[in-house]
DODOSE-725085 format. One record per residue (C-alpha): residue in three letters; residue number from 0; x, y, z. Coordinates in Angstrom, 3 decimals, padded with zeros to 6 digits. Each point is the difference from the previous one (the first is absolute). Layout:
<recs>
REC  aa   i       xx       yy       zz
REC ala NUM        X        Y        Z
...
</recs>
This chain:
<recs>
REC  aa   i       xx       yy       zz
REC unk   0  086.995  065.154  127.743
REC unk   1  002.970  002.666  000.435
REC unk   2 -000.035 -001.395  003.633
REC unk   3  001.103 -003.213 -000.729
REC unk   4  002.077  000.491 -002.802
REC unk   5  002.085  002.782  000.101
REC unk   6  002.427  001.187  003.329
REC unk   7 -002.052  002.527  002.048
REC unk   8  003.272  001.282  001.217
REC unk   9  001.646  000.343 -003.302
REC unk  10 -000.065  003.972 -000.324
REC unk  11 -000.505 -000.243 -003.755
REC unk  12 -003.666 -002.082  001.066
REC unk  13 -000.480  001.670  002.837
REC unk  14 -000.024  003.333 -002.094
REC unk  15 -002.105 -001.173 -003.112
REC unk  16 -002.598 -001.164  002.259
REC unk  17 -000.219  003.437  001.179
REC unk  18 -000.296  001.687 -003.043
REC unk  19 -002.491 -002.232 -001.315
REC unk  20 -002.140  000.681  002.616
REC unk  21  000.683  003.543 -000.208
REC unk  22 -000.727 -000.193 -002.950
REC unk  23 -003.228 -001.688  000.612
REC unk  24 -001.579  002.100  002.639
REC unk  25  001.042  003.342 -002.056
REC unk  26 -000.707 -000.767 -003.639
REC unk  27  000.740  002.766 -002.561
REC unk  28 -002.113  001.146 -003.128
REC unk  29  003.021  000.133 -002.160
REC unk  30  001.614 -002.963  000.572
REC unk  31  000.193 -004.123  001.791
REC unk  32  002.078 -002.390  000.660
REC unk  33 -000.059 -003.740  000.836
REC unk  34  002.262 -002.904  000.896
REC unk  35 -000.718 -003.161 -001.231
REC unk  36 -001.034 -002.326  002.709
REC unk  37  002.570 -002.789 -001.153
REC unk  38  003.046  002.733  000.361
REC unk  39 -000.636  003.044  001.650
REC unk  40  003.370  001.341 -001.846
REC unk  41 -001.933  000.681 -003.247
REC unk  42 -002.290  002.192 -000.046
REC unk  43 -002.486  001.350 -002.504
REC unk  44 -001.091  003.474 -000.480
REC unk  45 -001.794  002.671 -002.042
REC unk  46 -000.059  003.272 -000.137
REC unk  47 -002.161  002.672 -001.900
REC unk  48  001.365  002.474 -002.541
REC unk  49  000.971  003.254  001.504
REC unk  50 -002.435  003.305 -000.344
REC unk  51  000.730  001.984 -002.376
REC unk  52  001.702 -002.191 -002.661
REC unk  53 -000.559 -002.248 -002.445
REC unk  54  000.001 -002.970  002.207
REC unk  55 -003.216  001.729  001.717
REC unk  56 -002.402 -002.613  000.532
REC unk  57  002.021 -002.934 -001.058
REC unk  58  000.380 -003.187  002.133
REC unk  59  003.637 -001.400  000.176
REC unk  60  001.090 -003.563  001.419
REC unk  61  003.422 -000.857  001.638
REC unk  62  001.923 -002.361  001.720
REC unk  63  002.262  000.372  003.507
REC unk  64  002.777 -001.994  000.406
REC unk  65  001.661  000.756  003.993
REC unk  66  002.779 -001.516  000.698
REC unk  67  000.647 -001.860  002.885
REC unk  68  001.976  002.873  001.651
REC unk  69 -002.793  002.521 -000.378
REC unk  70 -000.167  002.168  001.500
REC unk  71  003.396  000.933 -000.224
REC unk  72  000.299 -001.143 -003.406
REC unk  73 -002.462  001.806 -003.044
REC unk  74 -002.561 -001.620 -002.042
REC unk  75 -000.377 -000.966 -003.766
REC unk  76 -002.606  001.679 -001.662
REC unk  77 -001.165 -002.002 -003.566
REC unk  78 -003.380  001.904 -001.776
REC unk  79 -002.389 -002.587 -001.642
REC unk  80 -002.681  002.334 -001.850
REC unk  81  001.561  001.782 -003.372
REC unk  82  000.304  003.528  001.254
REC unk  83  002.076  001.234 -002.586
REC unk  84  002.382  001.777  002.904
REC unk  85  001.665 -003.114  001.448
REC unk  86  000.975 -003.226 -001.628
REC unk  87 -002.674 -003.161  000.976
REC unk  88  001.880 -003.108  001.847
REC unk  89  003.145  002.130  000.308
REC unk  90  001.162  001.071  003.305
REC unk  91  000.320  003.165 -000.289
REC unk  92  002.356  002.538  001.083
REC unk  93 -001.212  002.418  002.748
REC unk  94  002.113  002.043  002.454
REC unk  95 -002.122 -002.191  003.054
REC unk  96  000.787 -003.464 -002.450
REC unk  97  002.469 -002.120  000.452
REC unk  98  001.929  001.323 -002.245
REC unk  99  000.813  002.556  001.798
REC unk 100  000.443 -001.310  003.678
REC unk 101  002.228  002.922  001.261
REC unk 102 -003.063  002.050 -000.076
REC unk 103 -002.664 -002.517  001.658
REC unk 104 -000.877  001.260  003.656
REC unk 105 -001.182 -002.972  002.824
REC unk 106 -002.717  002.291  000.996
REC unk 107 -001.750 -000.105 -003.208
REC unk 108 -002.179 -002.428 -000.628
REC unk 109 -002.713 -001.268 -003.047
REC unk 110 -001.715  002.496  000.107
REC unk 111  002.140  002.498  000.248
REC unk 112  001.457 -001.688 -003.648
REC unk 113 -003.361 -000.066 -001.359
REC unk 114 -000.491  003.815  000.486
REC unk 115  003.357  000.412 -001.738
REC unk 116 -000.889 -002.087 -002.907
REC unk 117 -003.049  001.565 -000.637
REC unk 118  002.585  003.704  000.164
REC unk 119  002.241 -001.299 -002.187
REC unk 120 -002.784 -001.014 -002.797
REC unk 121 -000.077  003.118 -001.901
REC unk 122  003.809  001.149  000.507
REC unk 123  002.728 -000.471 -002.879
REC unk 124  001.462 -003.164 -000.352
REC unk 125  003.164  001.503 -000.943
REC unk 126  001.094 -003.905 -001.517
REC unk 127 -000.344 -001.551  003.364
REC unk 128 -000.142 -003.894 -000.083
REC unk 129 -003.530 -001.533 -000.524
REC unk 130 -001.190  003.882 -001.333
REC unk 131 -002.038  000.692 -002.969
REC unk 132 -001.024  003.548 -001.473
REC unk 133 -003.200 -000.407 -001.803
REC unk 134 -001.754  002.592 -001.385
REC unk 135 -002.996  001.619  002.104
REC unk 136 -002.744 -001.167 -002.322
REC unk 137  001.798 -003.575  000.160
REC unk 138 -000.351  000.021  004.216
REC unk 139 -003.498  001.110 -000.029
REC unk 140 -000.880 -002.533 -002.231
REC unk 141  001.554 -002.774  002.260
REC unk 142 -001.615  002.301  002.926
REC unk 143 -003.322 -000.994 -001.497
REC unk 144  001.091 -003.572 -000.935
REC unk 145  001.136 -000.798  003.380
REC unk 146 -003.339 -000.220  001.702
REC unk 147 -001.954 -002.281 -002.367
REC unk 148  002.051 -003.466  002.290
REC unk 149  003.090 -000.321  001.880
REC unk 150  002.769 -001.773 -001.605
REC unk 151  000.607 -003.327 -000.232
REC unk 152  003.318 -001.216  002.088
REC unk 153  001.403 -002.588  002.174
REC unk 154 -001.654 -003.458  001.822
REC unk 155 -004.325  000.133  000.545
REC unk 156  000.978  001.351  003.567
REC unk 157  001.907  002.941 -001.173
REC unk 158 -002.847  000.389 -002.704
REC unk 159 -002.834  000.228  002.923
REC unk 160  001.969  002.472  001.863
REC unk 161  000.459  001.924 -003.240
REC unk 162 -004.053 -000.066 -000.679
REC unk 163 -000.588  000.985  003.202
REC unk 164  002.339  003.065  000.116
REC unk 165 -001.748  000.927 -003.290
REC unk 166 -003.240 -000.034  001.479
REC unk 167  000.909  002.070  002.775
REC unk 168  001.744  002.759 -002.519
REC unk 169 -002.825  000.153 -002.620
REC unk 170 -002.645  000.949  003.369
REC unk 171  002.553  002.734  000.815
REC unk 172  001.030  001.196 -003.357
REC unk 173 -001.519  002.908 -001.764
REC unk 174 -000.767  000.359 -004.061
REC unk 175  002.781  000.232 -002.264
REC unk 176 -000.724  003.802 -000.857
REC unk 177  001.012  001.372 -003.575
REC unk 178  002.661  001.911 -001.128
REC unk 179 -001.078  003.573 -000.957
REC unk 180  000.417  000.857 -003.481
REC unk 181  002.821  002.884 -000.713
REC unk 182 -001.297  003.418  000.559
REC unk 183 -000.243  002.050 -003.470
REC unk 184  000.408  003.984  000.763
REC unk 185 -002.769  002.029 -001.969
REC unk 186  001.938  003.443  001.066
REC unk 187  001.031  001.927 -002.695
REC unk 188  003.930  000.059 -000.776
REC unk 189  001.115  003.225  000.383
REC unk 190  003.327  001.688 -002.438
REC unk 191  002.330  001.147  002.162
REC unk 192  001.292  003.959 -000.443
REC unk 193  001.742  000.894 -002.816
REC unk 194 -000.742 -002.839 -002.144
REC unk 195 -000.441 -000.025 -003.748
REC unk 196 -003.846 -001.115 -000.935
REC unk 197  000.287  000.287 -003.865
REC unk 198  000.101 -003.918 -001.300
REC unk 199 -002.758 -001.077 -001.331
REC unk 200 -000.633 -002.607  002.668
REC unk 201  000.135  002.659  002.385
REC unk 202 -002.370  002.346 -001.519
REC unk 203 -003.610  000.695  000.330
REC unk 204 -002.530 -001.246 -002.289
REC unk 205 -003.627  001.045 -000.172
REC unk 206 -001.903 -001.348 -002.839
REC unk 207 -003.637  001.425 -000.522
REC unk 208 -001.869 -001.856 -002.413
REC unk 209 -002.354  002.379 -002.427
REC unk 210 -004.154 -000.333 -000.616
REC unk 211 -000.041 -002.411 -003.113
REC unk 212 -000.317  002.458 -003.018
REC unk 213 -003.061 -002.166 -002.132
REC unk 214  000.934 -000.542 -003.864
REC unk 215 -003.938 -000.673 -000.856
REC unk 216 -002.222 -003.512  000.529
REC unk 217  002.086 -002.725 -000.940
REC unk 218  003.272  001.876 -000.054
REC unk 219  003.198 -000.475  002.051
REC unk 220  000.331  002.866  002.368
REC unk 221  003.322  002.115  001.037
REC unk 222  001.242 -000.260  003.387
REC unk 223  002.573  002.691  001.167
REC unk 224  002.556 -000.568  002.997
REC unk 225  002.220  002.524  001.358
REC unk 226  002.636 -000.889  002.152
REC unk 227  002.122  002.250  002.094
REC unk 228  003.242 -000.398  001.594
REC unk 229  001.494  002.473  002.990
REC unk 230  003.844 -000.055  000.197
REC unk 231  001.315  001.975  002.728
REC unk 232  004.305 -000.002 -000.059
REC unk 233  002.351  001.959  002.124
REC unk 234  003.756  000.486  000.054
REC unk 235  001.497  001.425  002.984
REC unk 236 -001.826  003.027  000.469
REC unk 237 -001.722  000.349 -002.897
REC unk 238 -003.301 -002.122 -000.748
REC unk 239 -002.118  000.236 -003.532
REC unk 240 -003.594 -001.550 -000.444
REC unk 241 -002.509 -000.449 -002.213
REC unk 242 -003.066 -002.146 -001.759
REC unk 243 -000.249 -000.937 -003.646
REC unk 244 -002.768 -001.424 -001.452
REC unk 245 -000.986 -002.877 -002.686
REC unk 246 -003.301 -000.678 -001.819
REC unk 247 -000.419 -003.158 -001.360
REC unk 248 -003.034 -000.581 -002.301
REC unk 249 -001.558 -003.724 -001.026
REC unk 250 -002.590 -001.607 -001.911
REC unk 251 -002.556 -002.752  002.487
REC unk 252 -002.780 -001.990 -001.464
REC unk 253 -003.271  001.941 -000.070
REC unk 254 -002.433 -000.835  002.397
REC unk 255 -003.620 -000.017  000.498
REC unk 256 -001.588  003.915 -000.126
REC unk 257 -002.472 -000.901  002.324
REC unk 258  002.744 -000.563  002.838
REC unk 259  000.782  002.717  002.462
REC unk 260  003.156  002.050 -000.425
REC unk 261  002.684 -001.229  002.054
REC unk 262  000.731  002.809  002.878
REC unk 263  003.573  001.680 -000.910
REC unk 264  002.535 -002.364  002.452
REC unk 265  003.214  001.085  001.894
REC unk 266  002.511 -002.357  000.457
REC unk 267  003.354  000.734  001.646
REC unk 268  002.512 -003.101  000.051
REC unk 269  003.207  000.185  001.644
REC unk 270  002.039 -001.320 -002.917
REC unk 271 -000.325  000.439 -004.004
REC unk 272 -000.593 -003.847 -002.065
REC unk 273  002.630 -001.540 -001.054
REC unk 274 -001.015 -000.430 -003.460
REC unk 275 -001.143  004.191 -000.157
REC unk 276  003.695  000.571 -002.012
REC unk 277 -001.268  003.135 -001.102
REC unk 278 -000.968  001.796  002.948
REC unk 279  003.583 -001.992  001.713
REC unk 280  002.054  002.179 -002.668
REC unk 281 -001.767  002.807  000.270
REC unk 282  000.342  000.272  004.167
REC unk 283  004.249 -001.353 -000.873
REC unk 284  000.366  003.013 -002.476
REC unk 285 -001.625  002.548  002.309
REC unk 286  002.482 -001.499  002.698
REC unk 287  003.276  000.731 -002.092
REC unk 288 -001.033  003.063 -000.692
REC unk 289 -000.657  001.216  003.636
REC unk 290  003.143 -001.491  000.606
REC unk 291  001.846  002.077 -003.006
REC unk 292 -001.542  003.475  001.888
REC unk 293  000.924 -000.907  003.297
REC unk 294  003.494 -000.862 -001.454
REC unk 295  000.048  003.213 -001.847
REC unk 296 -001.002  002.262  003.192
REC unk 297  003.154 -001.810  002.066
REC unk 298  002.276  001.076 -002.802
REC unk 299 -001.055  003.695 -000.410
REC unk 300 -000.526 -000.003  004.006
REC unk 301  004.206 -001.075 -000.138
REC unk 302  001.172  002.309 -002.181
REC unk 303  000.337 -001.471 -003.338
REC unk 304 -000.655  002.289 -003.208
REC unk 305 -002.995 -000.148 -001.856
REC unk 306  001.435 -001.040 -003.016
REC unk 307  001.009 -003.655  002.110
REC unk 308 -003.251  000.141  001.465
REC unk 309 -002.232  000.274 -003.522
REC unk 310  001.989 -003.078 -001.526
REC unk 311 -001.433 -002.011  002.431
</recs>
């Protein structure tokens, strides 16, 4: 059909014939291309999402428009699947596009564009024409959407080539694979050297929970708690530390005598409750008062008298 319509020795024919049949006998996994049969200037293609992204796995449509002086002239390039990286029936602005022609190089061909597109997929759009910047999750949901049909566009002959492309891509492509979920660090934090560790959110907690003390059959029975916090503060070169203790005793509901004893249970937690005021006051107090001998040792360490110091 190209025979008889089109100039054999046009060199813009002459040349797409070539590169269809190139084309042709050396198809690629990641991408085809097309030319319609009624004008073998427009050209569909589609490419697969690049490895590594979040266009992984996703299908994507487009349309080629050559001009008539290709090869010396560049393409347009106009995406037709939502991508959420470039702008759908746009033409879009790529350094081998047409819009930038000063950059285009005769020797490079359609498939040397299609590689490129496929590059510039997960690169900043910096506010090019026919860009967008969706969010990751956004692109790998249109990743995943992409492969269910290929769009809907153009006259039933475009639409055949379009189905057919599809077909080809969704034998090639792989499965969308998931994003992995953030990794959470179990290490330990560490303080670094010379830090103070006296606030109470800082400090170390141990609460040990006493053997039930039995008030009789039917009575409630008392339930001591002691809790102990370890404050360890330091000033230059001086450091102080110590443990103070609190017992906390409650009433609970009696319970049947026939029951085993509960074993006595250790508990450490990392951080007091929030509604324990008592115990929070307690660990604030013991924190100003650390903070009063540290301030006294500085003073009688500088010099002052002992009268200045004692006031404090």
């Amino acid at each position: 059909m190209a025979n008889e319509k089109y100039n054999l020795k046009n060199p813009a024919v002459k040349r797409i014939l070539q590169e269809v049949k190139e084309m042709q006998s050396n198809p690629s996994d990641d991408f085809t291309s097309l030319p319609l049969e009624e004008n073998i200037f427009d050209w569909q293609f589609a490419i697969r999402g690049p490895r590594d992204t979040e266009f992984e796995g996703g299908i994507y449509h487009g349309r080629i428009q050559l001009p008539a002086e290709y090869p010396f002239q560049p393409p347009a390039f106009m995406m037709l699947t939502p991508n959420g990286r470039f702008e759908t029936q746009t033409k879009i602005c790529l350094s081998i596009s047409n819009h930038h022609p000063e950059h285009w190089q005769p020797s490079w061909s359609v498939r040397t564009a299609l590689v490129a597109l496929i590059a510039f997929m997960p690169t900043n759009p910096d506010g090019a024409l026919g860009s967008l910047d969706y969010k990751k999750e956004e692109r790998r949901a249109l990743a995943i959407k992409s492969r269910e049909a290929a769009p809907r566009f153009g006259t039933p002959e475009r639409q055949k080539v379009i189905d057919e492309v599809h077909m080809y891509m969704q034998s090639k492509a792989p499965p969308v694979p998931q994003l992995s979920p953030p990794q959470i660090s179990n290490e330990p934090s560490t303080n670094e050297e010379g830090e103070a560790e006296g606030s109470p959110q800082n400090a170390g907690v141990e609460a040990v929970v006493e053997d039930p003390i039995p008030g009789g059959d039917g009575n409630p029975r008392i339930v001591e708690e002691r809790r102990e916090v370890h404050v360890n503060a330091g000033a230059g070169p001086l450091r102080v530390s110590f443990s103070a203790g609190l017992r906390v005793s409650r009433e609970v509901a009696a319970v049947d005598p026939n029951e085993q004893p509960q074993q006595r249970a250790a508990v450490r937690v990392q951080n007091p409750p929030a509604d324990d005021r008592l115990f929070t006051w307690a660990a604030v107090c013991l924190t100003v008062a650390i903070v009063v001998l540290l301030l006294k040792k500085l003073l009688r360490s500088s010099g002052y008298s002992a009268g200045y110091v004692d006031e404090l």
